[in-house]
C-alpha positions as CSV (number, residue, x, y, z in Angstrom):
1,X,-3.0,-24.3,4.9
2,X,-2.8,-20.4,4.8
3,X,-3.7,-18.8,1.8
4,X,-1.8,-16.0,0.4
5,X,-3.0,-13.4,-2.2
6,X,-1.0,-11.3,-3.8
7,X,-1.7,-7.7,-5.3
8,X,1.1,-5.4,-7.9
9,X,0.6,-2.2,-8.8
10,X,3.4,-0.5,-10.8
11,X,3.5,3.4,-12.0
12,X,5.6,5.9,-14.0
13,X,5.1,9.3,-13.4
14,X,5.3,10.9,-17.2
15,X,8.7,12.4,-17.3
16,X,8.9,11.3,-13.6
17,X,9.9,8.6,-11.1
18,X,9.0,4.9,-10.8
19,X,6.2,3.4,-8.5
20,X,5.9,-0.6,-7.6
21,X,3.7,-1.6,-4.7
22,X,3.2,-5.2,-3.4
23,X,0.7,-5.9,-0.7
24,X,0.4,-9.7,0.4
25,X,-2.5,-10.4,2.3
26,X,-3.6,-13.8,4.2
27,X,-6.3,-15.6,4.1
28,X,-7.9,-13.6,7.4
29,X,-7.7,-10.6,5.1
30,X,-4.5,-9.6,7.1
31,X,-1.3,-7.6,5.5
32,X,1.8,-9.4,5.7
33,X,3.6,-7.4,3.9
34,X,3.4,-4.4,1.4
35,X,6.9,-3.4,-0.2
36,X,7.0,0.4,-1.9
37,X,9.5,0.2,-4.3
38,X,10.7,2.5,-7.3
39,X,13.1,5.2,-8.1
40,X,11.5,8.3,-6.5
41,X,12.6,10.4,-3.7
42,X,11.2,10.8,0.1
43,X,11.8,13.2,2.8
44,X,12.2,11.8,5.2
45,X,13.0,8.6,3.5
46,X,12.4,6.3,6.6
47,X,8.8,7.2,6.1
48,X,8.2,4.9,3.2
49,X,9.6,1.9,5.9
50,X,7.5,3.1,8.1
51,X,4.5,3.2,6.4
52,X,5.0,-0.6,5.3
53,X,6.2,-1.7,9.0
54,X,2.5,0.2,10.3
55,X,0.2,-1.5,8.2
56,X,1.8,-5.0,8.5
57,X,-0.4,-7.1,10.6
58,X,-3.5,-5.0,10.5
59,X,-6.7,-6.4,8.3
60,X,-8.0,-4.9,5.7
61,X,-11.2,-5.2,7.2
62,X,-10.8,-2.0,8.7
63,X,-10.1,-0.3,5.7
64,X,-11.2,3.2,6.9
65,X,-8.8,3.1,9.5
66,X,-6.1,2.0,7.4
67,X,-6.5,4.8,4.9
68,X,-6.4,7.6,7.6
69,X,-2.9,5.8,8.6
70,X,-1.6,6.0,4.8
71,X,-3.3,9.4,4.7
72,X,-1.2,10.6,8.2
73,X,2.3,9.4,7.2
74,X,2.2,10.6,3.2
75,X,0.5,14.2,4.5
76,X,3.9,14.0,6.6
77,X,6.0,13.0,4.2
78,X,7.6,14.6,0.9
79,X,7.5,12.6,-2.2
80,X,9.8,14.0,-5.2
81,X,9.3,12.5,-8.8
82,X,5.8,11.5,-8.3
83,X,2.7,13.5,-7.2
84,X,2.0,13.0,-3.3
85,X,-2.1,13.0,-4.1
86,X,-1.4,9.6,-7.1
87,X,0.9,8.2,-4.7
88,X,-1.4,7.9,-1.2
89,X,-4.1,7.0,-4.4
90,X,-2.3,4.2,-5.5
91,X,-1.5,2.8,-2.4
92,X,-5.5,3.0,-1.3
93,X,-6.5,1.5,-4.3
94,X,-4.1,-1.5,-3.7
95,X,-5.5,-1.9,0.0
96,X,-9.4,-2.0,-1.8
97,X,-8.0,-4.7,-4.1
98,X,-6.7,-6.7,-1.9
99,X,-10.2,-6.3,0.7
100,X,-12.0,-7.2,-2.6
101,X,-10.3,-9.9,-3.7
102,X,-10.0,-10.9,0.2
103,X,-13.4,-11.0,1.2
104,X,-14.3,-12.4,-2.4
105,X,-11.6,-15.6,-1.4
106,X,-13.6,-16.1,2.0
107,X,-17.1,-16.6,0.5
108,X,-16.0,-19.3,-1.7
């Protein structure tokens, strides 16, 4: 039986835009899926689906790596209604959850 975990993060800019992430990860510490979500602006907008379509699949194991992907699509990208440095932050901080939690999961 595969186990899935699932992390939330949600954030409102103050007198800004909305923020909800939601990274599901298996029980090999794998993303299946992370969904960014919320009422802000990107430019290009396919960005955003391309930053969850890269990091599907790919463990969090390698978290390094995985930042430097965030960190190369959001330098790329331009984010109106939230600050582009709290958005790449929450987005790292809800891949270091999930490793966490993951690699907490596998030594029980």
């Amino acid at each position: 039986m595969t186990i899935k975990l699932t992390f939330e993060k949600e954030y409102k800019e103050p007198k800004g835009k909305y923020l909800h992430l939601k990274l599901i990860v298996n029980d090999k510490c794998c993303i299946d899926d992370i969904v960014i979500t919320g009422d802000f602006f990107a430019y290009p907008p396919e960005n955003i689906d391309k930053l969850s379509l890269m990091l599907k699949g790919l463990t969090l194991l390698n978290i390094d790596d995985l930042m430097k992907r965030v960190e190369n699509i959001i330098k790329n990208t331009e984010i109106i209604g939230i600050n582009s440095r709290v958005f790449k932050e929450l987005i790292l901080g809800l891949l270091k959850e999930g490793l966490k939690e993951c690699q907490r999961a596998k030594e029980k």
